[in-house]
gemmi code that builds the backbone of each chain (N, CA, C; Angstrom):
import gemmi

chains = {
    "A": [
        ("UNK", (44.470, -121.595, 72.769), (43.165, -122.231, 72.983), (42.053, -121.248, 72.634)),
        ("UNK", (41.406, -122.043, 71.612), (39.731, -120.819, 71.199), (39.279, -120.461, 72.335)),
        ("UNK", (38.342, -119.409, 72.757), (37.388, -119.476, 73.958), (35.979, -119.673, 72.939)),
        ("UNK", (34.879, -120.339, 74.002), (33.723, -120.457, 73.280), (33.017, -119.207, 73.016)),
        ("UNK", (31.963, -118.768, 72.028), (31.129, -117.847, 72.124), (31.097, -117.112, 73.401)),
        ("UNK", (30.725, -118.168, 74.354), (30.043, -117.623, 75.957), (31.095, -117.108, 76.565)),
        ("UNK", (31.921, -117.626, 76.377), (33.603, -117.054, 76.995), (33.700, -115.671, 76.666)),
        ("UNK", (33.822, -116.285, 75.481), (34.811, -114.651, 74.956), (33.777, -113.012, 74.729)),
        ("UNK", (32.138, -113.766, 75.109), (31.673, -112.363, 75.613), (31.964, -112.134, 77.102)),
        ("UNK", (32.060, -113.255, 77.801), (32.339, -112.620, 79.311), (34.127, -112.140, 79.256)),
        ("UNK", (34.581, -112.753, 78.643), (35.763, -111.981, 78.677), (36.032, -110.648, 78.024)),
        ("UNK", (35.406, -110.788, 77.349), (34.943, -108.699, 76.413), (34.155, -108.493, 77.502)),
        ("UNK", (33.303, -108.562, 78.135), (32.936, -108.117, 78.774), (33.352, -106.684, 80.258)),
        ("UNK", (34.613, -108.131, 80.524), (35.376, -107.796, 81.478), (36.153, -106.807, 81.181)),
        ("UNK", (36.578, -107.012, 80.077), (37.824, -106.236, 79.793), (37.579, -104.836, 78.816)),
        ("UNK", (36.755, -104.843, 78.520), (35.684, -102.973, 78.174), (35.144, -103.072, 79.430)),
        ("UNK", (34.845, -103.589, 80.508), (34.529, -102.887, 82.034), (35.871, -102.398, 82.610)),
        ("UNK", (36.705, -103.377, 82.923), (38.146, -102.695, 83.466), (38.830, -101.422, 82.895)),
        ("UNK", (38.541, -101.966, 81.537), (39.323, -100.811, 80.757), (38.941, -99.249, 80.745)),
        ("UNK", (37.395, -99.247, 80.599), (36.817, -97.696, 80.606), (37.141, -97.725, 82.618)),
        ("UNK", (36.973, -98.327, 83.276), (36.827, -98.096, 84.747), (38.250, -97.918, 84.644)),
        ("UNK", (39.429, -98.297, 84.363), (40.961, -97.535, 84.561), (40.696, -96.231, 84.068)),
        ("UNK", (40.345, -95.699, 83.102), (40.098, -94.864, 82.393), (40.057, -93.656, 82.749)),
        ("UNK", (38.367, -94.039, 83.601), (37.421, -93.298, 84.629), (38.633, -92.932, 85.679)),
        ("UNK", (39.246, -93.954, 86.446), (39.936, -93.903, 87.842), (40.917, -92.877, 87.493)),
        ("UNK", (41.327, -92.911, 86.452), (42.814, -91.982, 86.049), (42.274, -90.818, 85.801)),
        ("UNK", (41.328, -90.371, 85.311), (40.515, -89.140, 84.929), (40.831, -88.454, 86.380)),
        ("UNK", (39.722, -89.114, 87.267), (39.622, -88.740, 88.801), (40.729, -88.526, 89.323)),
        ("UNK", (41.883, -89.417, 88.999), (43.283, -89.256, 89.415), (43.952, -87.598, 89.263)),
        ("UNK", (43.650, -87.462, 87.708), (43.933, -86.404, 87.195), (43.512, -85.037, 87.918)),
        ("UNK", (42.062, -85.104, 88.204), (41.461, -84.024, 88.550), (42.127, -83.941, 90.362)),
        ("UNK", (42.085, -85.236, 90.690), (42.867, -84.508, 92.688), (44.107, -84.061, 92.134)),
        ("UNK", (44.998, -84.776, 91.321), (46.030, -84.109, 91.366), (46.415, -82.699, 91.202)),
        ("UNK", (45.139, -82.478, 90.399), (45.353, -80.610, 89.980), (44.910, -79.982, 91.103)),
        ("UNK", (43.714, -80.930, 91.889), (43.225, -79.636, 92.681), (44.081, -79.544, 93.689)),
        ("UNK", (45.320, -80.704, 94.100), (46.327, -80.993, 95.048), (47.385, -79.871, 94.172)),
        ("UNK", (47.855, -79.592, 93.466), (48.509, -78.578, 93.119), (47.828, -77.213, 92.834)),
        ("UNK", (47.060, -76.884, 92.825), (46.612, -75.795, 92.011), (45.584, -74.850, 93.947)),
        ("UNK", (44.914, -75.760, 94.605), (44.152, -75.328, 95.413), (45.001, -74.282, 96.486)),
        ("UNK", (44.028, -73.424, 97.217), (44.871, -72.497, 98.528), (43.949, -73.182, 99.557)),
        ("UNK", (43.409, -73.967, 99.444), (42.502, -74.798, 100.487), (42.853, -75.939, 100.973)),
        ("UNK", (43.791, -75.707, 102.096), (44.619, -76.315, 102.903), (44.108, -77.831, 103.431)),
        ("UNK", (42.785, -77.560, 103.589), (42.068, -79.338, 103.652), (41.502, -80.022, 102.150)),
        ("UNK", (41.174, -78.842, 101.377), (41.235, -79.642, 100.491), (42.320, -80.177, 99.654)),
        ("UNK", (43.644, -79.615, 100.116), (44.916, -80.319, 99.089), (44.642, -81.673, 100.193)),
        ("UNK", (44.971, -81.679, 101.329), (45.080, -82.849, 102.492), (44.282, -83.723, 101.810)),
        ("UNK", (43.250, -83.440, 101.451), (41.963, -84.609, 101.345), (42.351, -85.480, 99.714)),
        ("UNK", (42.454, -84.600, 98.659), (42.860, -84.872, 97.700), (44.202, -86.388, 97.686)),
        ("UNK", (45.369, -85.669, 98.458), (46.148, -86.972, 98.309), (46.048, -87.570, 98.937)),
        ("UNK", (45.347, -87.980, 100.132), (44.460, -88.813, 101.094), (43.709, -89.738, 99.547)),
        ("UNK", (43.275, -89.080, 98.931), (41.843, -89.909, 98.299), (42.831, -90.860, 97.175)),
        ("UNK", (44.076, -89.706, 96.789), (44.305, -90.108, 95.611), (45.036, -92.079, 96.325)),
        ("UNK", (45.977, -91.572, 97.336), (46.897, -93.135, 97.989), (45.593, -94.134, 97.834)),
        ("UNK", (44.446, -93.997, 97.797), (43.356, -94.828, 98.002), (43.243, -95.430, 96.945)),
        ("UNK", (42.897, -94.189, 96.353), (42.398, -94.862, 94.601), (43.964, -95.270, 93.707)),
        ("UNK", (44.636, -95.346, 93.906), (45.929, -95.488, 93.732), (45.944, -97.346, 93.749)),
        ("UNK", (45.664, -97.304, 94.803), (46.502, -98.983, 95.869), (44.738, -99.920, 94.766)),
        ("UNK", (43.864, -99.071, 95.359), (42.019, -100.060, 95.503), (41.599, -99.809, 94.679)),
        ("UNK", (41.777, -98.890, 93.101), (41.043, -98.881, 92.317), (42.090, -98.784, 90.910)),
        ("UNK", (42.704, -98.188, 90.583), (43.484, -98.040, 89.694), (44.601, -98.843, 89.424)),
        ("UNK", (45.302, -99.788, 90.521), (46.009, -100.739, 90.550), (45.257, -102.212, 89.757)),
        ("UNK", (44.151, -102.552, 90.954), (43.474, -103.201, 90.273), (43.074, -103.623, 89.181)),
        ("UNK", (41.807, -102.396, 88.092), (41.517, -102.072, 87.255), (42.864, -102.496, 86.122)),
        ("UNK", (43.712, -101.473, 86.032), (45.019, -102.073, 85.093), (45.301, -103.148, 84.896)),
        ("UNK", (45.485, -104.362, 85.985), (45.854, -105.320, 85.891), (44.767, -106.090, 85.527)),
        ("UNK", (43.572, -106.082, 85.791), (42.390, -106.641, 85.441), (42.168, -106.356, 83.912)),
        ("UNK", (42.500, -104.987, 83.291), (42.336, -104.665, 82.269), (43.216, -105.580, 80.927)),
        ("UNK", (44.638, -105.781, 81.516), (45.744, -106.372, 81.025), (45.594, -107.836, 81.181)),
        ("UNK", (45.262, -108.164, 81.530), (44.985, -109.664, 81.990), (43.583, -110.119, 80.773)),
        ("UNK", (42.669, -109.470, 80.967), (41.625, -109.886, 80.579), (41.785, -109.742, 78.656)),
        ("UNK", (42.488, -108.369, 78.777), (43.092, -108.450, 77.311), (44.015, -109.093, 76.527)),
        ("UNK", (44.682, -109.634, 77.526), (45.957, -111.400, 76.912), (44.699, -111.841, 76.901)),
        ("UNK", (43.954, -112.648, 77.609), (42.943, -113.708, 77.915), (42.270, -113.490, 76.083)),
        ("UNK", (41.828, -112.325, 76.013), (40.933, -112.305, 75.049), (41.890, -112.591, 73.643)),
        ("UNK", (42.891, -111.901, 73.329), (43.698, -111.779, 72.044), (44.048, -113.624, 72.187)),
        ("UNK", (44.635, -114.012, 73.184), (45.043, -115.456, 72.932), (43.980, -116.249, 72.691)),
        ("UNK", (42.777, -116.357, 73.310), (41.578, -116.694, 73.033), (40.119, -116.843, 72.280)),
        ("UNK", (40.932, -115.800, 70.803), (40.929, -115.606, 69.800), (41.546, -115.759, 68.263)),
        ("UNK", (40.754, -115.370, 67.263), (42.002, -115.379, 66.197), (42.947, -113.732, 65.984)),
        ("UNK", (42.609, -113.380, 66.688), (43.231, -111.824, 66.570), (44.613, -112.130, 67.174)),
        ("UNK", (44.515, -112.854, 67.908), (46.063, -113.216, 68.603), (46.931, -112.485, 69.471)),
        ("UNK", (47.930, -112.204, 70.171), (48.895, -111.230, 70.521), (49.586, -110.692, 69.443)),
        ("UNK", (50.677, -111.149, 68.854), (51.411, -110.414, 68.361), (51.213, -110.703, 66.291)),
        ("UNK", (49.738, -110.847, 65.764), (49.714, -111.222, 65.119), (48.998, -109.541, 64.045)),
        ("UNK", (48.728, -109.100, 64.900), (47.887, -107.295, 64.535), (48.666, -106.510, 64.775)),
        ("UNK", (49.219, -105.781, 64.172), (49.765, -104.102, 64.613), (49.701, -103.719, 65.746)),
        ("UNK", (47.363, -103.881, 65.269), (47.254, -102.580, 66.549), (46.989, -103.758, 68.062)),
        ("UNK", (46.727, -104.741, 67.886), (46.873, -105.240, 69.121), (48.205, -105.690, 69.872)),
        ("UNK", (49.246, -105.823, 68.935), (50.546, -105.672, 69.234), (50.851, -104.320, 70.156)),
        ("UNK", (50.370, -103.245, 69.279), (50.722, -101.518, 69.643), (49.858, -101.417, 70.982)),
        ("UNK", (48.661, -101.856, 71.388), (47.848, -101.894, 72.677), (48.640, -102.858, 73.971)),
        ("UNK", (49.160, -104.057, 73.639), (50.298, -104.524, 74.577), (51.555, -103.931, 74.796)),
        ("UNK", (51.884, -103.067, 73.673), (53.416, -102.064, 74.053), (52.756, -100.836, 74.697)),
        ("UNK", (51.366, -100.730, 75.097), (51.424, -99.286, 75.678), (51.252, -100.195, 76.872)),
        ("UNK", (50.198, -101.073, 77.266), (49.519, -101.084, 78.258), (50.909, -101.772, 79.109)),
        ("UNK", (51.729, -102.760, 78.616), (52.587, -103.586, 79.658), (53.183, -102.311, 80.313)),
        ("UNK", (54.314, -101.025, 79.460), (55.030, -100.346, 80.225), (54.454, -99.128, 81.142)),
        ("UNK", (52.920, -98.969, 80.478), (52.039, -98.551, 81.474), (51.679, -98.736, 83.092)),
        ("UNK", (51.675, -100.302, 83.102), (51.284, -100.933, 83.942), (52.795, -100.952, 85.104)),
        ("UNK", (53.601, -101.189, 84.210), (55.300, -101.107, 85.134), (55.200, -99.703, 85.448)),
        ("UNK", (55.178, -98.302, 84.660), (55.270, -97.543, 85.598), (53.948, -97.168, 86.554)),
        ("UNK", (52.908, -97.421, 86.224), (52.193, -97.320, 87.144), (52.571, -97.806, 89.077)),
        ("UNK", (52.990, -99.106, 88.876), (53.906, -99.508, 90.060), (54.816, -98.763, 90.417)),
        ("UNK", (55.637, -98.420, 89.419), (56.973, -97.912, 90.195), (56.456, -96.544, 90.439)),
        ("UNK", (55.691, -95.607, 89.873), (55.268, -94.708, 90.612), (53.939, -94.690, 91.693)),
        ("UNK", (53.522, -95.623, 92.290), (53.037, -95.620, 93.276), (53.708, -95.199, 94.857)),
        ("UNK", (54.941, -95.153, 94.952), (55.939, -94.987, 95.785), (55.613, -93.849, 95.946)),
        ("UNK", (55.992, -92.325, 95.078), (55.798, -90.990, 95.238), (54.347, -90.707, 95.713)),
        ("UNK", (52.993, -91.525, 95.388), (51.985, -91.262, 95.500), (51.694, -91.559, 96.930)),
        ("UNK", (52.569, -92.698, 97.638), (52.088, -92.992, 98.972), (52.774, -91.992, 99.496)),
        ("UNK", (53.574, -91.630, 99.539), (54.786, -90.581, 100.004), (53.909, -89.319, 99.864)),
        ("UNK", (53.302, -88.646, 99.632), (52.267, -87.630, 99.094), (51.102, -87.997, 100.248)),
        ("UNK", (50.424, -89.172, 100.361), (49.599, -89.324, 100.967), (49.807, -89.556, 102.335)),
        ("UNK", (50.736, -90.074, 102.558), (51.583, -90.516, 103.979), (52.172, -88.807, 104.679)),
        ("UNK", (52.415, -87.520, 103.282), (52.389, -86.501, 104.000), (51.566, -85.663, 104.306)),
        ("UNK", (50.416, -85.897, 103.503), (49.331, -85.582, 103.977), (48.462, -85.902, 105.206)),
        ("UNK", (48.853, -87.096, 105.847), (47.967, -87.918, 106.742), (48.412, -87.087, 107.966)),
        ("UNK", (50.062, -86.545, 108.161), (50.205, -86.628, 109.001), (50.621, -84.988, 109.259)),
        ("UNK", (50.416, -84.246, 108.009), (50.656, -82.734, 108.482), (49.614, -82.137, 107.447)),
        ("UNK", (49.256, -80.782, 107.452), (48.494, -80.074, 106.497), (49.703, -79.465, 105.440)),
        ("UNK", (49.240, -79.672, 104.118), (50.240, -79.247, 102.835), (49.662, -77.653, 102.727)),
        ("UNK", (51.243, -77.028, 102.563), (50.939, -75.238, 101.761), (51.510, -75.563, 100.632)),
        ("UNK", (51.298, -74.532, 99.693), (51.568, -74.489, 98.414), (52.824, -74.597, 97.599)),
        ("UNK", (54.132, -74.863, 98.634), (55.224, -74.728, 98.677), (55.857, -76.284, 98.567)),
        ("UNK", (54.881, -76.963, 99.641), (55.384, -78.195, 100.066), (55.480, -79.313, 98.687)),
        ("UNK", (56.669, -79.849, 98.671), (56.542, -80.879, 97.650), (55.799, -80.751, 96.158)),
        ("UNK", (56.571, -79.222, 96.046), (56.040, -78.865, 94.643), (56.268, -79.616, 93.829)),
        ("UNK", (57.360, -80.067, 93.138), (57.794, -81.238, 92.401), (57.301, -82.237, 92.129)),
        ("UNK", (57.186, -82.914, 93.264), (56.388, -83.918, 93.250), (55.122, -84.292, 92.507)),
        ("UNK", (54.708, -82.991, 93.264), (52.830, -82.681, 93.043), (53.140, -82.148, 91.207)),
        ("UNK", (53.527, -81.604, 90.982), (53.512, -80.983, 89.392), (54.166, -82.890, 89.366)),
        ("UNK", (54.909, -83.746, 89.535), (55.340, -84.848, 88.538), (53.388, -85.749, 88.540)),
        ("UNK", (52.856, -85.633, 89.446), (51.810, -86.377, 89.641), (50.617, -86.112, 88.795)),
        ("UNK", (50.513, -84.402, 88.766), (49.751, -84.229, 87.182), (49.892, -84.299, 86.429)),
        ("UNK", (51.322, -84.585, 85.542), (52.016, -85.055, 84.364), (51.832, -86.412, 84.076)),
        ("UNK", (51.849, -87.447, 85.030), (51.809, -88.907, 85.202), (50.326, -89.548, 84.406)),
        ("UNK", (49.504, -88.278, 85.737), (47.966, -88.812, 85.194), (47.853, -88.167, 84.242)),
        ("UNK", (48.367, -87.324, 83.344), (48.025, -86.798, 81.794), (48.001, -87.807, 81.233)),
        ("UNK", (49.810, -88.130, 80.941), (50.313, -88.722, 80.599), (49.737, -90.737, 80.308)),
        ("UNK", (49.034, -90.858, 81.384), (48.310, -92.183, 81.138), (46.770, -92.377, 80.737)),
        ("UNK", (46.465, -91.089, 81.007), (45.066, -90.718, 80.757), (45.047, -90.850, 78.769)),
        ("UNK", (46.474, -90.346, 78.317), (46.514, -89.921, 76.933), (47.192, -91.359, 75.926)),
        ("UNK", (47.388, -92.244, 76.824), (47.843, -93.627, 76.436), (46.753, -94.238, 76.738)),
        ("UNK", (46.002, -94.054, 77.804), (44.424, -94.859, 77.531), (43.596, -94.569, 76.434)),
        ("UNK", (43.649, -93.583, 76.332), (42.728, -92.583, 75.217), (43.134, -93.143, 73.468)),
        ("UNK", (44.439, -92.963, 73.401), (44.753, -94.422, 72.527), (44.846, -95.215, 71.582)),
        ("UNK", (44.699, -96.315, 73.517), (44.579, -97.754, 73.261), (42.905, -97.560, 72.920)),
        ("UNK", (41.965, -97.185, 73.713), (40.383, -97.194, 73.083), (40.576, -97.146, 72.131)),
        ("UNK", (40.899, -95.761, 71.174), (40.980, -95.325, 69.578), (41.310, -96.608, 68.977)),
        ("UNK", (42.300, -97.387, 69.306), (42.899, -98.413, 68.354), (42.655, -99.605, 68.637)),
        ("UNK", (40.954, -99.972, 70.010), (40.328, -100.661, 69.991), (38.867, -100.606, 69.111)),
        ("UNK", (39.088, -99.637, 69.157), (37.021, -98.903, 68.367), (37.599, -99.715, 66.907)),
        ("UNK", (39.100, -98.325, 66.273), (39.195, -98.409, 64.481), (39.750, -100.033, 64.443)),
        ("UNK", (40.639, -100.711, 64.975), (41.518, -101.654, 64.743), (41.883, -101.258, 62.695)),
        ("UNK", (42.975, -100.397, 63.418), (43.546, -100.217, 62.340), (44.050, -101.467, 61.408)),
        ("UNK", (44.172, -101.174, 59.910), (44.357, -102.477, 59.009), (46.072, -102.644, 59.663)),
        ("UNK", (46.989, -104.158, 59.283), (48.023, -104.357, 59.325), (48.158, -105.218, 60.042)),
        ("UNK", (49.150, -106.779, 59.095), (49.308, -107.643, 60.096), (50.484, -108.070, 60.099)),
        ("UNK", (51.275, -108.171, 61.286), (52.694, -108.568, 61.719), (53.295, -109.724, 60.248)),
        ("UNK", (54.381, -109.711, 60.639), (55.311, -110.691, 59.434), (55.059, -111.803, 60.277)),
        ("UNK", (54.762, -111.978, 61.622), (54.177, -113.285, 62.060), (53.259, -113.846, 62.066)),
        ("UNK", (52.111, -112.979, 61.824), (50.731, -112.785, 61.686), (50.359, -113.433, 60.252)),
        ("UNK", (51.508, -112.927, 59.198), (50.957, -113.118, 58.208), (51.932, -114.736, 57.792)),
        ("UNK", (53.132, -115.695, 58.460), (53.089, -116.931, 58.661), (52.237, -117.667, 58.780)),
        ("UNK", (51.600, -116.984, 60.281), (50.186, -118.758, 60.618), (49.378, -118.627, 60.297)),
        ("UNK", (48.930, -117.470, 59.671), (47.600, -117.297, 58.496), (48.449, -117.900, 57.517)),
        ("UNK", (49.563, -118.350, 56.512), (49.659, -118.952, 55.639), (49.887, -120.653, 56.177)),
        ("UNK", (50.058, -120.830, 57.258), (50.210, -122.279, 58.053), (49.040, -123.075, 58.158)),
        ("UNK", (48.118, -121.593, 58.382), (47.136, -122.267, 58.802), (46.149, -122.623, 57.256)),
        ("UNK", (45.980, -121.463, 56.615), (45.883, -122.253, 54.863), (46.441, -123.169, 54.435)),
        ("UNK", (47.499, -123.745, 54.760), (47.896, -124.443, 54.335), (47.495, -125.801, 54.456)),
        ("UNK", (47.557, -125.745, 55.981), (47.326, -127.039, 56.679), (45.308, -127.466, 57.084)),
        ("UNK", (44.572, -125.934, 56.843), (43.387, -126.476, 56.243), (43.099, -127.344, 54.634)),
        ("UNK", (44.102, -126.292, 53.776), (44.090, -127.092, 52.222), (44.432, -128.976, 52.216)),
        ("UNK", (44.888, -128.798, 53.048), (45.887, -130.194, 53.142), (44.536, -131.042, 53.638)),
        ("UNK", (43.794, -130.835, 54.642), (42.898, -131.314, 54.972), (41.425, -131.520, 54.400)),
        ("UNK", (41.324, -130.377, 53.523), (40.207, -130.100, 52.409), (40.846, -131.496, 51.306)),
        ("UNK", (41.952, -131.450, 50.763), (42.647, -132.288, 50.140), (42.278, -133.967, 50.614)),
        ("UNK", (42.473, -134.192, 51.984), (42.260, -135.325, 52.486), (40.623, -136.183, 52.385)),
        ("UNK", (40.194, -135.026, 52.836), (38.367, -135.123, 52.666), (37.979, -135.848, 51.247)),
        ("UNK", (38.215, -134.935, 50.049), (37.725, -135.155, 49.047), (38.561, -136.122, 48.238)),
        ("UNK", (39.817, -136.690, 48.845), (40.076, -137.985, 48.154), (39.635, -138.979, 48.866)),
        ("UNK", (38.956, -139.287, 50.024), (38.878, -140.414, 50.985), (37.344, -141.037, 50.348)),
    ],
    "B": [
        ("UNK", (37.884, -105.591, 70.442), (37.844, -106.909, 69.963), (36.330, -107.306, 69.828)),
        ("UNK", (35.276, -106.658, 69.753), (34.143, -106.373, 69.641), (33.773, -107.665, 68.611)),
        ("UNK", (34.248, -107.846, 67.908), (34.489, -108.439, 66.545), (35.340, -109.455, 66.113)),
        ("UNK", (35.946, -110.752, 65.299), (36.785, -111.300, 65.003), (37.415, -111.037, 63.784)),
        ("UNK", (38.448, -110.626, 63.579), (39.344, -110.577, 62.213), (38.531, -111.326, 61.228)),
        ("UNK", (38.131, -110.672, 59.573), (37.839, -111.732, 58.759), (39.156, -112.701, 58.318)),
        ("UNK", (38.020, -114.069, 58.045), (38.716, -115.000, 57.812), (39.775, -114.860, 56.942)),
        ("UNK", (39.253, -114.531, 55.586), (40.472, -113.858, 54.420), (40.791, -112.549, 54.541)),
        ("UNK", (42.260, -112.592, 54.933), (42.397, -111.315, 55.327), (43.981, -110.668, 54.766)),
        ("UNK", (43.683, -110.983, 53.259), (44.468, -109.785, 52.761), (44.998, -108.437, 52.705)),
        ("UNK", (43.238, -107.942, 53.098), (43.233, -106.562, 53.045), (43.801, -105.852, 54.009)),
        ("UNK", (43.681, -106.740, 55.257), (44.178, -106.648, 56.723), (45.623, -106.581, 56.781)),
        ("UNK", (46.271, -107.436, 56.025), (47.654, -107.676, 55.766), (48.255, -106.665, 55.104)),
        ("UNK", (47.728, -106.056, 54.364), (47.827, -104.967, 53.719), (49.214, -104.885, 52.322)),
        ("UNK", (48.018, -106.701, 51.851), (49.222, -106.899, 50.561), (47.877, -107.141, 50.001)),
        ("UNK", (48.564, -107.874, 48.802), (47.115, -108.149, 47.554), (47.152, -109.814, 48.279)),
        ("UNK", (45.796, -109.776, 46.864), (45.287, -111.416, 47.564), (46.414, -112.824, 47.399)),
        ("UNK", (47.829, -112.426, 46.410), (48.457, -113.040, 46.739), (49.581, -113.472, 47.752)),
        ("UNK", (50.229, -114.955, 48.386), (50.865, -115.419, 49.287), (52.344, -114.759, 49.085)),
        ("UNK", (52.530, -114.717, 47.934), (54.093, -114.795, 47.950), (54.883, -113.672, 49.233)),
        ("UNK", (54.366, -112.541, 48.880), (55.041, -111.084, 49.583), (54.392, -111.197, 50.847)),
        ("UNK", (55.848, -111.162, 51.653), (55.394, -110.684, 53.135), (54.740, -109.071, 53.217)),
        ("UNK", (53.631, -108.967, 54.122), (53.248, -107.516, 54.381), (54.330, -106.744, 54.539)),
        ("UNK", (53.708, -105.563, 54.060), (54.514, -103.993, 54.470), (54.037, -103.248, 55.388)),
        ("UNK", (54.833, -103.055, 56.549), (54.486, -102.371, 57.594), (53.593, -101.035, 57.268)),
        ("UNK", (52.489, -101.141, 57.494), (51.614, -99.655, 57.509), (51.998, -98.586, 57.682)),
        ("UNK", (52.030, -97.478, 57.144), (52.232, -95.982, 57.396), (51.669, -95.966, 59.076)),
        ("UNK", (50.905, -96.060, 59.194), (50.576, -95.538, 60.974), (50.903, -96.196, 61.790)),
        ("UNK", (51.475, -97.346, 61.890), (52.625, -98.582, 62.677), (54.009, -97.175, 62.245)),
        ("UNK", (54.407, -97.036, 61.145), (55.832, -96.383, 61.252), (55.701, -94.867, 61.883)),
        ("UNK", (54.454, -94.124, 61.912), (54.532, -92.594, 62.363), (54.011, -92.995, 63.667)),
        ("UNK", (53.549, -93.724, 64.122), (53.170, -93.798, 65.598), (54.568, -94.731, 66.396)),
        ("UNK", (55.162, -95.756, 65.708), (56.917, -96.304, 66.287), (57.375, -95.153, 66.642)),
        ("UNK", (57.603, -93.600, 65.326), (58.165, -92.988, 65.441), (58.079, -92.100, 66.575)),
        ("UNK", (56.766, -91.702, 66.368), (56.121, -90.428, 67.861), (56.560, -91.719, 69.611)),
        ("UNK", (56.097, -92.235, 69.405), (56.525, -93.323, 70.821), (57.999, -93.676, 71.008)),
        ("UNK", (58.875, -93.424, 70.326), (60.338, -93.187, 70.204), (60.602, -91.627, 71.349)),
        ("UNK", (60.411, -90.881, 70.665), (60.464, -89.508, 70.531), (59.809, -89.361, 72.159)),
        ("UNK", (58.682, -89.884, 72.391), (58.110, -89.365, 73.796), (58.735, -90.368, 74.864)),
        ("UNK", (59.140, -91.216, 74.549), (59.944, -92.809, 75.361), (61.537, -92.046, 75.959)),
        ("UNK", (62.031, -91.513, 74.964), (63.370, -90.483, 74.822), (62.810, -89.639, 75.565)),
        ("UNK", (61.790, -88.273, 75.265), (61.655, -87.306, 76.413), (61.594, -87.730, 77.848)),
        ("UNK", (61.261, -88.956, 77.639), (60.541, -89.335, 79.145), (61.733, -89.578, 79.842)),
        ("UNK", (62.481, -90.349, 79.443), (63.935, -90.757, 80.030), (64.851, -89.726, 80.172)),
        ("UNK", (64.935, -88.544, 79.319), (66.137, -87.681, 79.397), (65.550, -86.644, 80.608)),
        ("UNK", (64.027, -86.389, 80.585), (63.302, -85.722, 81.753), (63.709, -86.122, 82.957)),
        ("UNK", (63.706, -87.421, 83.360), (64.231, -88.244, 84.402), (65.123, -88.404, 84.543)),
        ("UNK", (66.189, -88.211, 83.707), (67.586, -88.247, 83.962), (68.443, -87.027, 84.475)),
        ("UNK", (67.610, -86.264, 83.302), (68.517, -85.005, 83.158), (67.642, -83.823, 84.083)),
        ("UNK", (66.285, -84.425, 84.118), (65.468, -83.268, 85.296), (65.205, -83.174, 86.797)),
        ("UNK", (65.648, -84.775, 87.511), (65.369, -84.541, 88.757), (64.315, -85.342, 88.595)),
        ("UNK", (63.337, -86.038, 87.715), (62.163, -86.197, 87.872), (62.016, -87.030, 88.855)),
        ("UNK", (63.199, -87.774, 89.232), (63.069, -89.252, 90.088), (62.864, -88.671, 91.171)),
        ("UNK", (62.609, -87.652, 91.692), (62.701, -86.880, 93.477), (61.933, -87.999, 93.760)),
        ("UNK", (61.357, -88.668, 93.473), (59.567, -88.749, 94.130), (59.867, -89.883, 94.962)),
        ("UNK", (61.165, -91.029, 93.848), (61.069, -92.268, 93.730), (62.326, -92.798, 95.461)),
        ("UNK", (62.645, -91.489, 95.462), (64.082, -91.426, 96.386), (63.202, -91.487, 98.156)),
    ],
}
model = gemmi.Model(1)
for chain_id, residues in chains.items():
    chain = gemmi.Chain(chain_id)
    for i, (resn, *xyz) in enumerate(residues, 1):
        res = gemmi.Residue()
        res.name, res.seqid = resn, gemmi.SeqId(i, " ")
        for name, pos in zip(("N", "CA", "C"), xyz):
            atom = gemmi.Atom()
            atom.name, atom.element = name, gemmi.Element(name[0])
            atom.pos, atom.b_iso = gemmi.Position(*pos), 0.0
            res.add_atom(atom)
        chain.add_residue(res)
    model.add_chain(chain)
structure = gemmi.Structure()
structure.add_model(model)
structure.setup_entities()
């Protein structure tokens, strides 16, 4: 289904707001996580994964899914399509398995914050962890970074399916151009 | 998506203006498959072979 003009700016809209605001949230993500590994300031590691379980669950959960959502909404609601572009194809293979591990690592992050709530962290505690948590937010920070890039260029290239209903759809306009001018 | 695909979009397809030939996958679709292979693999053998899952346990 087309969206109208009015649509499909509120739906761009939405979805360059979600998207730079995941962006933003993971940045921030990034930075507690270092100062949660890297600090000798015993309330400030505490506070850090305190903030991060927050922005975790209320801002970065959210955001993603808002981001992903609004970006089907828009590609289907368009002629750009889902799986009819490379690069909007290549922006749904980052963002879906993005979004799955984002979930499945929310577990370690409450676990982090849940040990923080209830004891003060030394530099020792749950090293692992804490080093997997600054890798995570690199790591998604550098798959957001990207999907932007290959929203700004939209690199040239269109799927072997892409390039079907663009010939379906010539076709079946010709057919109709055809109809017009014999009637 | 700032923008809509032009209507004729050969160039996009990245064949000439004729129907017959299906497109050829782009050079940066095949070196970026490739690099996302390669880091998809680190990621899994890290987790397998490193412990990474502590977190998940």
């Amino acid at each position: 289904m087309a969206l109208t003009p009015r649509l499909r700016k509120l739906a761009l809209a939405a979805h360059v707001t979600s998207s730079v605001g995941w962006f933003g949230a993971v940045a921030v993500f990034l930075a507690l996580a270092l100062a949660g590994l890297t600090s000798k300031d015993g309330a400030m590691v505490r506070a850090a994964y305190l903030v991060m379980g927050l922005t975790g669950w209320f801002v970065i959960v959210p955001l993603c899914f808002a981001s992903l959502l609004t970006g089907i909404a828009l590609s289907l609601g368009t002629s750009w399509g889902l799986f009819r572009y490379y690069w909007v194809l290549a922006k749904l293979l980052m963002t879906v398995p993005a979004t799955l591990v984002l979930l499945a690592h929310m577990q370690p992050i409450d676990r982090m914050a849940s040990v923080a709530e209830s004891a003060s962290l030394s530099g020792a505690d749950l090293h692992g962890l804490r080093i997997q948590l600054v890798v995570q937010a690199a790591a998604a920070l550098v798959v957001l970074l990207v999907a932007t890039v290959l929203s700004v260029y939209k690199p040239k290239g269109m799927t072997r399916y892409g390039w079907r209903r663009q010939n379906e759809q010539r076709t079946a306009s010709a057919a109709g151009l055809v109809e017009v001018t014999s009637a | 998506m700032t923008d809509l695909p032009p209507s004729s979009d050969a160039s996009a397809a990245g064949v000439g203006p004729g129907r017959g030939a299906a497109p050829s996958t782009p050079r940066w679709v095949k070196v970026s498959g490739i690099i996302a292979g390669v880091l998809v693999l680190a990621f899994l053998v890290m987790h397998v072979a490193g412990g990474g899952m502590a977190g998940h346990h």
